[in-house]
C-alpha positions in Angstrom: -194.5 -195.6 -28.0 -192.0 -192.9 -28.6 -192.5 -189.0 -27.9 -193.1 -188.3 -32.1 -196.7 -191.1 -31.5 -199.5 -189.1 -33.1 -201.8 -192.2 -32.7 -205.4 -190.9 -31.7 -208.0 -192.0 -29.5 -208.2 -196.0 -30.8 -208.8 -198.5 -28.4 -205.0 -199.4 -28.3 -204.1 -195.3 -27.3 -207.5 -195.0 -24.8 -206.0 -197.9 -23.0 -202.5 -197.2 -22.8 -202.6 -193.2 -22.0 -202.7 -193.3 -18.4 -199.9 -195.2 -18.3 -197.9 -193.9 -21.0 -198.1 -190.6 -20.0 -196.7 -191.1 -17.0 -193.9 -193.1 -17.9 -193.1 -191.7 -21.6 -195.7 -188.8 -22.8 -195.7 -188.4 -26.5 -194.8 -185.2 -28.0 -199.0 -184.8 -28.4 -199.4 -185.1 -25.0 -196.6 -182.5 -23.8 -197.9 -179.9 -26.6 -201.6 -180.1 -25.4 -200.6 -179.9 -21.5 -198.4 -177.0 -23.0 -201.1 -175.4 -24.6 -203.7 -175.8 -21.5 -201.1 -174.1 -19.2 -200.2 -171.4 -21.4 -204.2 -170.4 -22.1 -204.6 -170.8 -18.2 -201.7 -168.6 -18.0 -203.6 -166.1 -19.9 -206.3 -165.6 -17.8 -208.7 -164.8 -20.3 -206.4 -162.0 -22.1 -206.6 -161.7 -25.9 -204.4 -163.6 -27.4 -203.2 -163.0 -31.2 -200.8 -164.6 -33.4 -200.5 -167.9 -31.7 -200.3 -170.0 -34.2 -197.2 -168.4 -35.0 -195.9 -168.3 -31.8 -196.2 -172.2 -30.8 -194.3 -172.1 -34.1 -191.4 -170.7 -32.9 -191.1 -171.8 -29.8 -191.2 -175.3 -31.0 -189.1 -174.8 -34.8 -186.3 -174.2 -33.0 -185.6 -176.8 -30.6 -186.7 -179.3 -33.4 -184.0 -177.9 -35.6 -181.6 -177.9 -32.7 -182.5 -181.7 -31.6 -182.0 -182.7 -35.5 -179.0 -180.6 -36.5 -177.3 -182.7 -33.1 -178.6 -185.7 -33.9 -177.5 -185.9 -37.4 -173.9 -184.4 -36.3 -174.6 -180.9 -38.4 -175.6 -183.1 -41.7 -177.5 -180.8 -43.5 -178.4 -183.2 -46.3 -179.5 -185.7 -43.8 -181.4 -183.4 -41.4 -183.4 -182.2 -44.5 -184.0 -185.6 -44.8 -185.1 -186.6 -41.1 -187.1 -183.1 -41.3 -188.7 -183.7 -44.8 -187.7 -180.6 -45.8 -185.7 -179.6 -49.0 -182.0 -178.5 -48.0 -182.4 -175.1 -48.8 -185.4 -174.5 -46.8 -183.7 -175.9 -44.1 -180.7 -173.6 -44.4 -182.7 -170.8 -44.3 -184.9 -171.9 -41.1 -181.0 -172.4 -39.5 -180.1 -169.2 -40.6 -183.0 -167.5 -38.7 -182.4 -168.7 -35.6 -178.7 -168.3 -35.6 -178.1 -172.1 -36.0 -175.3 -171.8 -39.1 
């Protein structure tokens, strides 16, 4: 089980997430403890544009984690990403990442 899982609740994920959260929470897991503290946060405020923010917060780390882990390849973080390389370029661009 690795962090990117997006398995749902089958009998193989209902018996393994007690554990595996503990040990090795998938990137499902963090996101939805994320979310619950950040709406708890909140305290019953209104809350607009979320969508967009999770977005944010979370596009840029990715790009980040990629752009390092493909040593600043943009042909193969486009590829990792699924994303066409000029797409990319301009997501790098808007966070300062070029």
């Amino acid at each position: 089980m690795t962090i990117f899982d997006t398995t749902t609740n089958n009998q193989t994920s209902v018996q393994n997430d007690s554990a595996s959260f503990q040990s090795n929470p998938t990137l499902r897991e963090h996101v939805a403890i994320s979310m619950q503290q950040y709406l708890k946060q909140m305290q019953g405020q209104p809350l607009n544009d979320v969508y967009d923010l999770v977005l944010t917060q979370v596009e840029e780390p990715l790009l980040r984690a990629i752009m390092e882990h493909t040593r600043n390849n943009q042909t193969k973080a486009a590829k990792v990403l699924g994303l066409n390389r000029g797409t990319l370029r301009k997501k790098l661009k808007r966070y300062n990442l070029l």
